[in-house]
C-alpha positions in Angstrom: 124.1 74.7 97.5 124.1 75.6 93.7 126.4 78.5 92.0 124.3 81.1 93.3 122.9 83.3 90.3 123.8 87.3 89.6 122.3 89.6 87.9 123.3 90.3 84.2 123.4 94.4 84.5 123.6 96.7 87.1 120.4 98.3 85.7 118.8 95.0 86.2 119.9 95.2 89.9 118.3 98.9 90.5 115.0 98.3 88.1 114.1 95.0 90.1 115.0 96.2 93.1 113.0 99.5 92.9 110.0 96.8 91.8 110.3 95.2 95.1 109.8 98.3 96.9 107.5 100.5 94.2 103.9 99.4 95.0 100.3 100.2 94.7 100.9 101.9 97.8 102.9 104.3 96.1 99.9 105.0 93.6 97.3 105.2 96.1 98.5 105.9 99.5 101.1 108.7 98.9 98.7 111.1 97.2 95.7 110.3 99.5 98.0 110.9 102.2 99.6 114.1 101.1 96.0 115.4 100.2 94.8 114.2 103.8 97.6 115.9 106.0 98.6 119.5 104.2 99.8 118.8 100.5 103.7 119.8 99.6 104.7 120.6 103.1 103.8 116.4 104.1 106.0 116.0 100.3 108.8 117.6 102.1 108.8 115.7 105.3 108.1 112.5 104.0 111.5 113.1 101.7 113.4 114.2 104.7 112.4 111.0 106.4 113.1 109.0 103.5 116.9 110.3 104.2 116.9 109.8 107.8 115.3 106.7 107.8 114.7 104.9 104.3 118.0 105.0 103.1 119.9 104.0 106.1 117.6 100.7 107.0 118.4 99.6 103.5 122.3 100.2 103.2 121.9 97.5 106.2 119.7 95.1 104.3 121.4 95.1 101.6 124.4 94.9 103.3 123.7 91.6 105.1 122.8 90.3 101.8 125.9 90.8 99.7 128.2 90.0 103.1 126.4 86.6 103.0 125.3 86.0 99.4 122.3 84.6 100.9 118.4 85.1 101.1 116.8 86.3 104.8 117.0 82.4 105.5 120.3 81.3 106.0 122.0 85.3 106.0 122.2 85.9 109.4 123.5 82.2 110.1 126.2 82.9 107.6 127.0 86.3 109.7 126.6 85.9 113.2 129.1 84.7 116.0 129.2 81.5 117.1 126.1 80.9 119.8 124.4 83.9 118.8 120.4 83.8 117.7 120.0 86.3 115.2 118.7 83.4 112.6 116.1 83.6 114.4 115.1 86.4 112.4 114.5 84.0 109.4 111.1 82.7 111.0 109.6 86.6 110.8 111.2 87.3 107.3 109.6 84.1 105.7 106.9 84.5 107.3 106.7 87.8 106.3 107.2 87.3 102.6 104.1 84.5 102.4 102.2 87.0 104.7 102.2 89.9 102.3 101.7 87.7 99.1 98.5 86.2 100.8 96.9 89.6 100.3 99.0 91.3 97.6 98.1 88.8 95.1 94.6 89.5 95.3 94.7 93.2 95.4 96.9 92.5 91.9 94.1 90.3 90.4 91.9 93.4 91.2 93.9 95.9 88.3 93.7 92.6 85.9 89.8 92.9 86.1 89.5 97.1 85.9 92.3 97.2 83.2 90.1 94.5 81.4 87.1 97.1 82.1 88.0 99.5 80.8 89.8 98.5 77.8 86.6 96.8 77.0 84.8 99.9 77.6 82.6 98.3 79.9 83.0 100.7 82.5 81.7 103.9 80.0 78.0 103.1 81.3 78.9 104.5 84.8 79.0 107.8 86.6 79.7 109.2 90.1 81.1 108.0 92.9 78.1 105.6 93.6 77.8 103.8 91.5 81.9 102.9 91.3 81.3 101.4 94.2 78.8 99.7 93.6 81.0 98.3 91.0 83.5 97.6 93.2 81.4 95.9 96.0 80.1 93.9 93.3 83.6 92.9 91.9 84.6 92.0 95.4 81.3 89.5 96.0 82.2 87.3 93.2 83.5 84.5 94.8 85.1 83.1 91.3 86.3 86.1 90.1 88.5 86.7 93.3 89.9 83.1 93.4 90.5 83.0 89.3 92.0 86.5 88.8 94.3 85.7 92.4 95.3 82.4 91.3 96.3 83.9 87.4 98.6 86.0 88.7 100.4 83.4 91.5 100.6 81.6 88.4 101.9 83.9 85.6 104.6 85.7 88.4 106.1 82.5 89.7 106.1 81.4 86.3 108.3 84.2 85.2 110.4 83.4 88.1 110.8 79.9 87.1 112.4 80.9 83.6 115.8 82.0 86.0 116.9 85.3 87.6 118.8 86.7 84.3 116.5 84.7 81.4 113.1 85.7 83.6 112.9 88.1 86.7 115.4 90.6 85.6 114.6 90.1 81.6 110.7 90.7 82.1 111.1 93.1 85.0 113.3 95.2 83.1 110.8 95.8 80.6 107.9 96.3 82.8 109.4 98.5 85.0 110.8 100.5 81.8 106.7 100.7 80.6 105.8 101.8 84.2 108.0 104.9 84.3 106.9 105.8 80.6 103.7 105.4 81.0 103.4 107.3 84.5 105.4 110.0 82.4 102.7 110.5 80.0 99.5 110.3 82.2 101.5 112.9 84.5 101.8 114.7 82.0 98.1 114.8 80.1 96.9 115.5 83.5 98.9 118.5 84.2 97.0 120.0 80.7 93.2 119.9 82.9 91.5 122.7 83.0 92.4 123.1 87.0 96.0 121.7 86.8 97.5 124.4 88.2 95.4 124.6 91.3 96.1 120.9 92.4 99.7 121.6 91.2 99.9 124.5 94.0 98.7 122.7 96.3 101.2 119.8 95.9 103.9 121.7 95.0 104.2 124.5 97.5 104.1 124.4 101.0 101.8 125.9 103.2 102.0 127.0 107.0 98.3 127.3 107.1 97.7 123.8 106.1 100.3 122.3 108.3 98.2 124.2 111.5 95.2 122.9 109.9 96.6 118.8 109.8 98.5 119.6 112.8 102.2 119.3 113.1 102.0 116.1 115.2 100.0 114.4 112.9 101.8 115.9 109.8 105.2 114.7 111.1 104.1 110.6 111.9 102.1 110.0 108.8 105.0 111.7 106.9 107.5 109.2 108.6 105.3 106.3 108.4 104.6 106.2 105.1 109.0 106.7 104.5 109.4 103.8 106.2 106.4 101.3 104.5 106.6 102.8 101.2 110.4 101.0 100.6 109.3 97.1 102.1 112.1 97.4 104.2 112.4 95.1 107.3 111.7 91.6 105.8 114.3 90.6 103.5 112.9 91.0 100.3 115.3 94.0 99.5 118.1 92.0 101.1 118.1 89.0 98.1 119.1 91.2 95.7 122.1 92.5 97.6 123.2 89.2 97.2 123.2 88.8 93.7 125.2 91.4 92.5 129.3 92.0 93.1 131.4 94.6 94.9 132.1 97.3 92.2 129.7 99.9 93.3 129.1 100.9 97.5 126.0 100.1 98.7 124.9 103.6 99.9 124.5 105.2 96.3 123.1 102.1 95.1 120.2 102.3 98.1 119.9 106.4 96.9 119.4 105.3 93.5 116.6 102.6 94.4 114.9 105.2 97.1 115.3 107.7 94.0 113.3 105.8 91.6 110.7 105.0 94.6 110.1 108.6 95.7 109.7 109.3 91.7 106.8 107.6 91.1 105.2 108.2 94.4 106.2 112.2 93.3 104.6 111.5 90.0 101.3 110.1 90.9 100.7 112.9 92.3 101.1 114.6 89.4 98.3 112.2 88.0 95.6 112.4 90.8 96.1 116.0 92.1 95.6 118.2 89.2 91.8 115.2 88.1 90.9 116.1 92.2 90.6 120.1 91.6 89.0 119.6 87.9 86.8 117.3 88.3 86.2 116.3 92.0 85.6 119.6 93.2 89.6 120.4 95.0 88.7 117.4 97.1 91.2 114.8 97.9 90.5 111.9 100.4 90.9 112.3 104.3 92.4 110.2 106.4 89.8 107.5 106.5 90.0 106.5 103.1 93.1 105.8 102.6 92.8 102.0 100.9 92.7 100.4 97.3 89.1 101.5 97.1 90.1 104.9 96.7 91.3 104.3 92.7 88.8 102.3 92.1 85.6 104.8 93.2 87.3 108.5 93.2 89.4 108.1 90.5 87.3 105.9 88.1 84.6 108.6 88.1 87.1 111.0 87.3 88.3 109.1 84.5 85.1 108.8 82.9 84.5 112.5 83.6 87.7 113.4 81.3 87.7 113.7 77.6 89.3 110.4 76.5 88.7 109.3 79.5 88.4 105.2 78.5 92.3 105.4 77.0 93.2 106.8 80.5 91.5 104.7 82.5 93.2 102.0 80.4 96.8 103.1 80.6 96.3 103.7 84.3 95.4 100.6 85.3 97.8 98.9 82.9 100.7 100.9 85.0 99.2 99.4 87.7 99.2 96.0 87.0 103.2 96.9 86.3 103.6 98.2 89.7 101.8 95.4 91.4 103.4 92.7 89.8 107.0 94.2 89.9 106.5 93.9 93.7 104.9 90.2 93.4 107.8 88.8 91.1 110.4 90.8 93.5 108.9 88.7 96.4 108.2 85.7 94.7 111.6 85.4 94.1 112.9 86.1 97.1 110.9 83.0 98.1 112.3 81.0 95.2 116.0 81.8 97.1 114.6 80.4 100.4 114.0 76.6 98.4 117.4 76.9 96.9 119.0 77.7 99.8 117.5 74.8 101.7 116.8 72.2 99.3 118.1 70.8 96.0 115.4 71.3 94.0 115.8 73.1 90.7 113.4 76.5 89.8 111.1 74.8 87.9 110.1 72.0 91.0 110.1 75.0 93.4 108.0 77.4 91.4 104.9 74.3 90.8 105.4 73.6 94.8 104.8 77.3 95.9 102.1 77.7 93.3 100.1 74.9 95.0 101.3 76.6 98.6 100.7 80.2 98.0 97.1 79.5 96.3 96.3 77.5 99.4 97.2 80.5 101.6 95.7 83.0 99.4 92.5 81.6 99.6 91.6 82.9 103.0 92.3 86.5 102.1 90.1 86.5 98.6 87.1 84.7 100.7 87.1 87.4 103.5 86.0 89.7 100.8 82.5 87.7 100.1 81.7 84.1 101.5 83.9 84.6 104.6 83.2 88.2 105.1 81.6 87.6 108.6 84.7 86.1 109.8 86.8 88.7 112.5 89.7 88.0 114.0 90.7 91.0 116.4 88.4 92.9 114.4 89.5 92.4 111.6 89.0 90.0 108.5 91.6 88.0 106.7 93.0 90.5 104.4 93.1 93.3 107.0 94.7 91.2 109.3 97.5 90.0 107.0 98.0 93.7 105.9 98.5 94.7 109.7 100.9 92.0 110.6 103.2 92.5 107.7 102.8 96.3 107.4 103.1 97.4 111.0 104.8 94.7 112.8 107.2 92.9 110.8 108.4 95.4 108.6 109.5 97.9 111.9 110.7 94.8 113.8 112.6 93.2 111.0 113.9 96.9 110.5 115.4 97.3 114.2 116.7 93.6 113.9 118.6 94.6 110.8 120.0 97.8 112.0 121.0 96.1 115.8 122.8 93.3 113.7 124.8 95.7 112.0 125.6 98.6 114.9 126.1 96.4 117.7 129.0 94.5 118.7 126.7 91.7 120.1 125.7 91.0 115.8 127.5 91.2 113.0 129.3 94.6 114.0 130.4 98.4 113.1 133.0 97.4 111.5 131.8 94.6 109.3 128.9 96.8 108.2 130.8 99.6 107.5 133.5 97.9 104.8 130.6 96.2 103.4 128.5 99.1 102.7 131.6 101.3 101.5 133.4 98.6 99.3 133.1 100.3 96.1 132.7 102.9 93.4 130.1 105.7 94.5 128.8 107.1 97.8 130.1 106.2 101.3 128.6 106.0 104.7 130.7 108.5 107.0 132.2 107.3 110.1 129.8 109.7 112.5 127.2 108.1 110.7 127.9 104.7 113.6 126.2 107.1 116.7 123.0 108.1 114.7 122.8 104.4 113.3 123.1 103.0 116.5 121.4 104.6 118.7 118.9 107.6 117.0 117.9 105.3 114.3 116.0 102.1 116.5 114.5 104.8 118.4 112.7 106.4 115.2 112.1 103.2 113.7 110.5 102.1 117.6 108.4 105.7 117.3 107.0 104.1 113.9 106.0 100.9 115.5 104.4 102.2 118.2 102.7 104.9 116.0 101.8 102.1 113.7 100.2 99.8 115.9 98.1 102.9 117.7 
């Protein structure tokens, strides 16, 4: 195999890596799920589970991946003991990166097509809730639209990709990622000057018993740990990678705080953006539980948008921050892919990239026709896009999680004691020794309570 490729700064290490796991569910599902289940005492939780959970699964991801200086596909057969199976785990993790591009690349077309909106201005001409999604419906019933916007961003990301991991993913990532946080920064903060900031700002900010009885503790506590554990990508090598392109100087648990930091930051500060336009100009209301999809920004938010003064330069910035955090994620995963081709063939980036263009059109197509011209096709229920949601979101990420942490615990994998001078070799935060009994043994059993939660 080739010279394997590092990174060219340590900033380009967290910045890419915190693009892998910052998503649009950070934008959409974080504040629609706070607002659903009892504001700032779910923000509390879901940080406590971030610590007990988050953190912990990645130190061992990114753990296997500098031990082995490989990708998902070949890091466990660099790691294991002779006759052991644990490369069996490459299957799921492949499988799992295609699986979440087939769906993720169309959701990213979507901000291409309202960023283009509303810059145009095109978007002015309509009001309430309605008639956004009638907007939305009709966005999602052009055939064309869905394949061409889908296809330009397969196409723009893996081309980035193909320009090297110093010359393209980390110099362009950099830079959007950079734009992302500045311009999350600045909508957070024009929002906080509406007329009922301070309202949605309580109700984020400080925690109430009363609307923890009212969500019920139960319910509070699960969704609160779910969405720690999918909000990070964790499970499927795509953190992993880039654990193997960087060196020893700095342990691996303050690297994974910093990453987790930078996650939990913009989930903390779209909430800044959504709750304080919910109680000025949709009435205090958030979503519930049942609405908790892409649709939301595109309906509930839009007609806020146009309900604010400026509201077209908003709208604009927004979505442009979104098509930052969506394609931070696809380029993180797209080249996490490009590693699998290296590892097991001799082809250059360039050759790989134009291959898996071809491929992951191909297997996008079926999730941008289940929106319109294959909408009556169900499988389980469900149609294409759904399905390849589920599988990703709420079976491999949880399994691929336990396999990670089992590999590094057990003395049937890679071991304790492997894990341990891996993720402490170092400047910066160590793991503790009495860490091994929660790691081992409380850990699968919270990451089991999330499958099982998940699937229900």
């Amino acid at each position: 195999m080739k010279h394997r490729e590092k990174f060219g700064s340590r900033l380009g290490f967290i910045l890419i890596s915190a693009g892998c796991a910052i998503g649009l569910g950070n934008v959409y599902r974080f504040p629609i799920t706070t607002g659903s289940y009892g504001g700032a005492i779910f923000v509390l939780m879901y940080i406590v589970f971030l610590l007990l959970l988050g953190i912990p699964v990645m130190t061992a991801e990114l753990s296997v991946g500098r031990a082995s200086q490989r990708s998902i596909a070949t890091s466990f057969d660099r790691l294991e003991k002779p006759g052991q199976k644990w490369h069996w785990m490459k299957i799921a993790g492949i499988a799992g990166n295609y699986l979440l591009m087939m769906f993720y690349t169309t959701i990213s077309g979507w901000m291409l097509i309202y960023f283009w909106k509303y810059l145009s201005g095109s978007m002015s001409v309509y009001s309430g809730t309605e008639e956004f999604l009638n907007v939305f419906n009709g966005m999602l019933a052009n055939t064309g639209l869905m394949v061409g916007v889908c296809f330009t961003v397969i196409v723009v990301c893996f081309g980035i990709c193909s320009l090297g991991l110093q010359n393209g993913v980390e110099k362009i990532t950099k830079v959007m990622m950079i734009l992302l946080l500045s311009l999350m920064i600045m909508l957070a903060i024009y929002s906080c000057t509406l007329s009922n900031a301070s309202q949605g700002l309580k109700f984020y900010l400080i925690p109430s018993i009363d609307k923890l009885k009212e969500a019920g503790i139960s319910t509070v506590i699960s969704s609160a740990m779910g969405q720690a554990f999918f909000t990070l990508s964790i499970g499927i090598g795509s953190i992993a990678v880039f654990g193997s392109y960087i060196d020893k100087e700095r342990s691996l648990l303050g690297e994974a705080v910093t990453i987790v930091s930078l996650d939990t930051f913009v989930a903390l500060m779209s909430g800044f953006i959504i709750f304080p336009a919910c109680f000025t100009y949709n009435g205090g209301q958030t979503a519930d539980a049942g609405t908790v999809g892409a649709s939301f920004i595109f309906t509930t938010l839009s007609s806020m948008f146009n309900a604010m003064p400026g509201g077209r330069i908003v709208g604009t910035l927004f979505f442009l921050f979104m098509i930052f955090a969506s394609f931070s994620t696809v380029i993180a995963v797209f080249e996490n892919i490009m590693s699998f081709w290296i590892e097991f063939t001799n082809l250059g980036r360039k050759k790989i990239a134009l291959i898996n263009i071809v491929l992951v059109m191909i297997l996008s197509l079926p999730c941008a026709l289940s929106l319109n011209v294959w909408s009556d096709i169900k499988i389980f229920g469900k149609n294409f896009m759904d399905l390849e949601d589920f599988t990703v979101s709420n079976l491999l990420l949880p399994l691929g999680s336990i396999v990670y942490v089992l590999f590094c615990t057990s003395r049937y994998g890679w071991g304790w004691d492997n894990y341990f001078k891996e993720v402490n070799t170092g400047k910066g935060l160590k793991i503790p020794k009495w860490m091994r009994g929660y790691m081992s043994y409380v850990l699968p059993l919270i990451i089991i309570a999330v499958l099982i939660m998940s699937i229900i």
